[in-house]
C-alpha positions as CSV (number, residue, x, y, z in Angstrom):
1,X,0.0,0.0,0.0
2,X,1.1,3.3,-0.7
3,X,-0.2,6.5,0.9
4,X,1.1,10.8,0.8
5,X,1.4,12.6,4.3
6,X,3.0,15.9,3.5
7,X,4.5,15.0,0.3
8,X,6.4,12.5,1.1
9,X,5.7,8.9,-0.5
10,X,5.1,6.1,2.4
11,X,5.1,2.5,0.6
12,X,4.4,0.2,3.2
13,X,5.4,-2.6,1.1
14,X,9.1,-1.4,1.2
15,X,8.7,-0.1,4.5
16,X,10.4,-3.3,6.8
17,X,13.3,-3.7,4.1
18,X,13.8,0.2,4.0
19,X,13.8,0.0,8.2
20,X,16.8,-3.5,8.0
21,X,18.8,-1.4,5.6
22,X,19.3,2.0,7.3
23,X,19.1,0.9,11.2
24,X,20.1,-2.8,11.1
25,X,22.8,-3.2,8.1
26,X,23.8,0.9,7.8
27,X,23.3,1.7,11.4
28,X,22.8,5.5,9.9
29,X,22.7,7.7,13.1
30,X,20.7,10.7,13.1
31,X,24.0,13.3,12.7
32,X,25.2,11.8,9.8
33,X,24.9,12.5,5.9
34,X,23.5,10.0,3.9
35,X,24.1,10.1,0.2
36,X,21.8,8.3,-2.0
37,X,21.8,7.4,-5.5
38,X,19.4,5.9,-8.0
39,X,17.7,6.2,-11.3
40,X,14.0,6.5,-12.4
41,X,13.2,2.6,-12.7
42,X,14.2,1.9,-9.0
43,X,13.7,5.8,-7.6
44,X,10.3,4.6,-5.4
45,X,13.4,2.3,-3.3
46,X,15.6,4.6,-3.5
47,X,13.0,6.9,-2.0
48,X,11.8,4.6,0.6
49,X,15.4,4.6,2.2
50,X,15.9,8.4,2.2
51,X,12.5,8.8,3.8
52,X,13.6,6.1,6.8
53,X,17.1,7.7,7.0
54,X,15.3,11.7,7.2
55,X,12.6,9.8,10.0
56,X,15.8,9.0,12.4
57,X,16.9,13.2,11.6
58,X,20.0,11.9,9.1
59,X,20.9,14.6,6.5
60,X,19.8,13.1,3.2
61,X,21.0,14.2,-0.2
62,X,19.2,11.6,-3.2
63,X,20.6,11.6,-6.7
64,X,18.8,10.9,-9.5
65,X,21.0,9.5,-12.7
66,X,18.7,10.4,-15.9
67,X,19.2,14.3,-14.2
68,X,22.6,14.8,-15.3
69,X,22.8,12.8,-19.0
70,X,21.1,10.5,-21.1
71,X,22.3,6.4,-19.8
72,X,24.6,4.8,-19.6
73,X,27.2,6.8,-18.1
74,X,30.6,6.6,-19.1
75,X,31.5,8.8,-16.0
76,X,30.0,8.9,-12.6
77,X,28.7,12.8,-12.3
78,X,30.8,15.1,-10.7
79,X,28.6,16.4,-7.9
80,X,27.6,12.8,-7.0
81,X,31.5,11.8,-6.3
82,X,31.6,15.6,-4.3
83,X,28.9,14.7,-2.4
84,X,29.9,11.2,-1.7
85,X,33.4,12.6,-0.2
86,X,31.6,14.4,2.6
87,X,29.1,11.9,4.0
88,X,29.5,9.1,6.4
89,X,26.8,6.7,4.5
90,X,26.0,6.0,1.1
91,X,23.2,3.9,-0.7
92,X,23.6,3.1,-4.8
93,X,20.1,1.4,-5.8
94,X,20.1,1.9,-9.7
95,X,19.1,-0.6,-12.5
96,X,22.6,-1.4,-14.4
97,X,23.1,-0.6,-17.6
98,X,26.1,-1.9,-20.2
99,X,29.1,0.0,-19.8
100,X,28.9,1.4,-16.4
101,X,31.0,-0.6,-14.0
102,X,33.7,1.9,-14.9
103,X,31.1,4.9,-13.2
104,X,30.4,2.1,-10.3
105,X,34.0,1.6,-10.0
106,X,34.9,5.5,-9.6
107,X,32.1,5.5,-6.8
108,X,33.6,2.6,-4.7
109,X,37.2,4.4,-5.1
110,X,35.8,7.2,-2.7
111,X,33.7,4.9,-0.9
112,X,36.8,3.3,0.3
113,X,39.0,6.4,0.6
114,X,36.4,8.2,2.5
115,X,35.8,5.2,4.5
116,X,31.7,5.2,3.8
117,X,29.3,2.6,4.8
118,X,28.3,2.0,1.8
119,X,25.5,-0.2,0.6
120,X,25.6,-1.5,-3.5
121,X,22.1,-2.4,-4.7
122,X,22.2,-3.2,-8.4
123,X,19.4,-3.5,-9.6
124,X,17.6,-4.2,-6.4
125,X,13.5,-4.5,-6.7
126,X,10.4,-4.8,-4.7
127,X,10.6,-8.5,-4.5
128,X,14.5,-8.3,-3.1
129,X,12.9,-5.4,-0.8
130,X,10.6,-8.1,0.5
131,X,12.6,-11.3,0.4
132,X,16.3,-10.7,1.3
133,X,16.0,-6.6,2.8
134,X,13.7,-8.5,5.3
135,X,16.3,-11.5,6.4
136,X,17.5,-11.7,10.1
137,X,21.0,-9.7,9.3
138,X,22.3,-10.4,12.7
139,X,21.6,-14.5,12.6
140,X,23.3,-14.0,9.0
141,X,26.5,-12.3,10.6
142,X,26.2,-15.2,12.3
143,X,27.0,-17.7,9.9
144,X,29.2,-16.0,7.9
145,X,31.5,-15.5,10.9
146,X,31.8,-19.3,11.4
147,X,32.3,-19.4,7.6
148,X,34.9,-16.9,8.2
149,X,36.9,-18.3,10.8
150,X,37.1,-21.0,9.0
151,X,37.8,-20.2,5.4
152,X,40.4,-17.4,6.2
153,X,43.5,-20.0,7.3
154,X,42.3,-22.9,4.7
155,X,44.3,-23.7,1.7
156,X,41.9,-25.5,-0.5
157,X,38.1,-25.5,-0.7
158,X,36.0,-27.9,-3.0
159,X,32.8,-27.5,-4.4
160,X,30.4,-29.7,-5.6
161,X,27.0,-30.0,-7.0
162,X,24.0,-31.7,-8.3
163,X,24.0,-30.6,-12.0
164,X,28.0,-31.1,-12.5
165,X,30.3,-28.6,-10.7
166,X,33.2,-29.9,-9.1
167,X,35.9,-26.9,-8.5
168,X,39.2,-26.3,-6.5
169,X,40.0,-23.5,-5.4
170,X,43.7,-23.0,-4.0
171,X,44.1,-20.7,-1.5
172,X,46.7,-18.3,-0.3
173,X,47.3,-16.7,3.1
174,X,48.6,-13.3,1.6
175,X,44.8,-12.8,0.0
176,X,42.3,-11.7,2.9
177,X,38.9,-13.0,2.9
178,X,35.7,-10.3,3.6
179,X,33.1,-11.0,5.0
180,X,30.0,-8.5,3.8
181,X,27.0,-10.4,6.2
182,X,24.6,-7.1,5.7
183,X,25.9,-5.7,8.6
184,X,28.4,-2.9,7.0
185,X,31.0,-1.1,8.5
186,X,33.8,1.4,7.6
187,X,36.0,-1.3,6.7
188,X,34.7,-2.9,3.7
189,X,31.3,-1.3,1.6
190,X,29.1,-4.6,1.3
191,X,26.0,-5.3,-1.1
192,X,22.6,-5.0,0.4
193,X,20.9,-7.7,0.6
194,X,24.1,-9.3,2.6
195,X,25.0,-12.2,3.3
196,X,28.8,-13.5,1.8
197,X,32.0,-14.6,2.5
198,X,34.5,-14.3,0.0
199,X,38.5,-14.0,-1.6
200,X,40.4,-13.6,-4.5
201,X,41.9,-17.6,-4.9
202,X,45.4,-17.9,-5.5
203,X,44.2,-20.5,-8.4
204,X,40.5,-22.3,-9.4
205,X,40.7,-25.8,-11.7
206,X,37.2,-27.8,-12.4
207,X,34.0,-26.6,-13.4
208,X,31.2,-24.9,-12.5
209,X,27.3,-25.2,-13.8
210,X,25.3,-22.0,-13.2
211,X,22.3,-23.2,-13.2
212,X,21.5,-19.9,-11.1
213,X,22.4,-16.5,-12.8
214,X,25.1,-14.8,-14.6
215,X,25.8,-11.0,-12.9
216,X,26.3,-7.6,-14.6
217,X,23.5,-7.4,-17.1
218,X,23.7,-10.2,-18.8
219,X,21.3,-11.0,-15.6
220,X,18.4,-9.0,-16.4
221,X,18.6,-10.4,-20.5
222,X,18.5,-14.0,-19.2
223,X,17.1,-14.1,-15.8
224,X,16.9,-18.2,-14.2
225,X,19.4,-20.3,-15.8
226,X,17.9,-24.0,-14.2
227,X,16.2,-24.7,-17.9
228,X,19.1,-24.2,-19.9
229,X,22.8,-23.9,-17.2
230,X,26.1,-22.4,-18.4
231,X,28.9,-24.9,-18.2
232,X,32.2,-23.4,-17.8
233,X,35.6,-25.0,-17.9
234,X,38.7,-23.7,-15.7
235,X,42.0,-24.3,-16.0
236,X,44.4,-22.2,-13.7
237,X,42.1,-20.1,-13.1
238,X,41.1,-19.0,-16.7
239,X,38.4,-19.6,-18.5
240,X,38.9,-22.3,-20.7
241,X,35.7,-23.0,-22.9
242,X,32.0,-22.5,-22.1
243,X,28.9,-24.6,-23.1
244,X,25.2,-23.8,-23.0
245,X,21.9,-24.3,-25.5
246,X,21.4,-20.7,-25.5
247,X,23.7,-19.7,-28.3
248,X,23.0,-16.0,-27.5
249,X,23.9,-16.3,-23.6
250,X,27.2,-18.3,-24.4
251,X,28.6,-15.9,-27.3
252,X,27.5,-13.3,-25.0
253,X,29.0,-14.6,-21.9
254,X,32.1,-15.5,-23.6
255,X,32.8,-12.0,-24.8
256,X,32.1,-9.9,-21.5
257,X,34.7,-12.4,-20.2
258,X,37.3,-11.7,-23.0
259,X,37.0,-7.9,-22.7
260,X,40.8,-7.2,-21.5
261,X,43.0,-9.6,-20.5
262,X,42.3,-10.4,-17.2
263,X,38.2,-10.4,-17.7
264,X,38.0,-14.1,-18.3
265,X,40.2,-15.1,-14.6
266,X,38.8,-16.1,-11.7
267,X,38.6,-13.0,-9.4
268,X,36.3,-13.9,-6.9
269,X,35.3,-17.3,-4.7
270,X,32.8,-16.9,-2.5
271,X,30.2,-18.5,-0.3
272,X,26.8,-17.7,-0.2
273,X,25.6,-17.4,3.9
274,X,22.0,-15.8,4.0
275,X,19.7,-18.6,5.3
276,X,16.3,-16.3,4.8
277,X,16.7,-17.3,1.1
278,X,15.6,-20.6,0.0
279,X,15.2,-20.1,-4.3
280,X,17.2,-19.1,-7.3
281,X,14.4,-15.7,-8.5
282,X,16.4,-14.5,-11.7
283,X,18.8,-11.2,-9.1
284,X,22.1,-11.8,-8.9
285,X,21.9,-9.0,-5.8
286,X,20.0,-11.7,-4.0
287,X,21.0,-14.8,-5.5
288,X,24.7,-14.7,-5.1
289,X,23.5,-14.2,-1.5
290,X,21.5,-17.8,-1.5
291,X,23.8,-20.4,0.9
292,X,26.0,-22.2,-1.4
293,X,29.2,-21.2,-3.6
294,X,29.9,-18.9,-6.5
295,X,32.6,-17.3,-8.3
296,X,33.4,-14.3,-10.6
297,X,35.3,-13.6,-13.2
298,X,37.5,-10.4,-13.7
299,X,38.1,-7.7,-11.4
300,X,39.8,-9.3,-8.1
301,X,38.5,-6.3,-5.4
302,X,42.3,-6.2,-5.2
303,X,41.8,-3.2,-3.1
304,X,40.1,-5.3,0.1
305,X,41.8,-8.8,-0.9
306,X,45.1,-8.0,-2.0
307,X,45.7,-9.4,-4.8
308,X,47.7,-8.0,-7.7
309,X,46.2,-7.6,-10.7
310,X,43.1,-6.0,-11.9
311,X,40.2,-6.1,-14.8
312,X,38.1,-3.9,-15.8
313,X,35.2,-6.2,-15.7
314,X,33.6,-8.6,-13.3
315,X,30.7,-10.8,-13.6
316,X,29.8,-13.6,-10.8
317,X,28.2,-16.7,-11.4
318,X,25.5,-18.6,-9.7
319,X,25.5,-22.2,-8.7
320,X,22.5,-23.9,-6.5
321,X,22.6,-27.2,-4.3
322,X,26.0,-27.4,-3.2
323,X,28.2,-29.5,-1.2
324,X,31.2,-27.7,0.4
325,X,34.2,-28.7,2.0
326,X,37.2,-26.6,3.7
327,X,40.0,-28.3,3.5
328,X,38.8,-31.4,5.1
329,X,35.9,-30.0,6.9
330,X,32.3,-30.5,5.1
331,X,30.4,-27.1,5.9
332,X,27.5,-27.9,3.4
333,X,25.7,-30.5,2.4
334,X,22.6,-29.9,-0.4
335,X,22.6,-26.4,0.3
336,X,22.5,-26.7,4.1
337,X,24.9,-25.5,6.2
338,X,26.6,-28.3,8.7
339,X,28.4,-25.6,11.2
């Protein structure tokens, strides 16, 4: 239901997510500036955070994208990245478009150096505000600790699946593991809804069936890949071939992933650790998040992980029903978490 009271917009069904996001996962306190920025498709969401933030008394500056230049953006607007430098908070809820993880890239790079809790909602929707935005973000934190505490001194992890994936991952103890449950802090900006654990490997060898979703916006094209999965082939941690019945998606896939040199590694392993979310529903925001692994391919986060090279691309991929094992310690089995 949504209702006006002074000209402001109240949507009740955004409401509870809206309340997780800026008191549970952003902890926004009622001194602070909150910058937020969104577009026209996902503006009411946008909107619906910026009205909980100004209820608490935060100082809320929103951003529209279509104001400053027809999308996509090849640049991140100046007086966003301005702004950005002199707030505490910041919320990015925009439908993504080809061409703009450079613009997302140039907001994380203040993010970090201005040391923002920052929460990254690519094309988050109602039915993500309703689902994940309403999980139990502290029993997540939870879980992704013991995940954590685990993963961070391991030297191998295996994954396995129902529909074919059997990967390797090789660890190293120079490349930290992050931990973004939902509950964000200064250290590390974290997508909302949370609920990961996760590290550049040192090397991946196997393969992996996405019979989830591909990231980026190859997601919104193709939406639930359980009818038709994407079979991809590593060796040392580059992409060695890819198979799928969708012609389109594989050609597609295949050339996002050989955009620069380093767009078709493996960047990214992570484990998936928020137990409100039982169903692959076409998002990577929220399915990356579903309990399980997934990987990505490009861009490392070498800024948080340290590792040493870079890409200017990065696209995860989404697996379901997985068996897990650190080093010689099963932590899932099915899907289901064992610690």
């Amino acid at each position: 239901m949504t209702y006006h009271s002074d000209n402001v917009i109240f949507d009740q069904d955004l409401a509870e997510g809206a309340f997780n996001a800026v008191n549970v996962c952003l902890r926004v306190k009622p001194e602070e500036k909150l910058t937020v920025i969104t577009d026209e498709r996902t503006r009411d969401i946008a909107a619906s955070i910026r009205n909980e933030a100004a209820r608490i008394g935060a100082n809320c500056h929103m951003f529209v994208l279509e104001d400053f230049a027809e999308r996509p953006h090849r640049e991140m607007p100046r007086p966003i990245l301005d702004d950005l430098a002199s707030s505490q908070v910041s919320v990015y809820a925009v439908w993504g478009q080809p061409g703009e993880l450079r613009t997302r890239m140039q907001m994380t790079e203040v993010v970090t150096a201005h040391r923002l809790r920052h929460a990254h909602m690519v094309n988050v929707n109602r039915q993500i505000m309703q689902e994940g935005m309403r999980a139990d973000f502290v029993k997540v934190d939870e879980i992704s600790r013991k995940v954590w505490e685990l993963a961070r001194t391991a030297k191998r992890i295996r994954a396995t699946s129902s529909r074919g994936t059997n990967i390797i991952a090789e660890l190293s103890p120079q490349l930290k593991w992050l931990k973004t449950s939902g509950i964000i802090t200064e250290e590390k900006w974290g997508n909302l809804p949370g609920g990961e654990v996760f590290t550049a490997p040192l090397q991946v060898n196997g393969t992996f069936v996405v019979d989830g979703v591909v990231g980026d916006y190859l997601c919104n094209k193709y939406g639930n890949l359980s009818g038709e999965p994407l079979t991809v082939v590593i060796e040392n941690s580059r992409m060695k071939s890819v198979h799928c019945d969708n012609r389109e998606l594989k050609q597609e896939f295949w050339n996002y992933c050989h955009t620069d040199s380093n767009s078709d590694r493996v960047g990214e392993f992570a484990i998936g650790t928020n137990v409100h979310l039982r169903r692959v529903i076409g998002h990577i925001l929220q399915d990356e998040k579903i309990p399980g692994a997934h990987i990505a391919f490009g861009h490392p986060y070498a800024e948080h992980t340290g590792a040493d090279w870079s890409s200017s691309t990065h696209i995860d991929v989404v697996g379901t029903n997985f068996n897990i094992w650190i080093d010689d310690k099963i932590i899932m089995r099915e899907g289901e978490f064992l610690i």
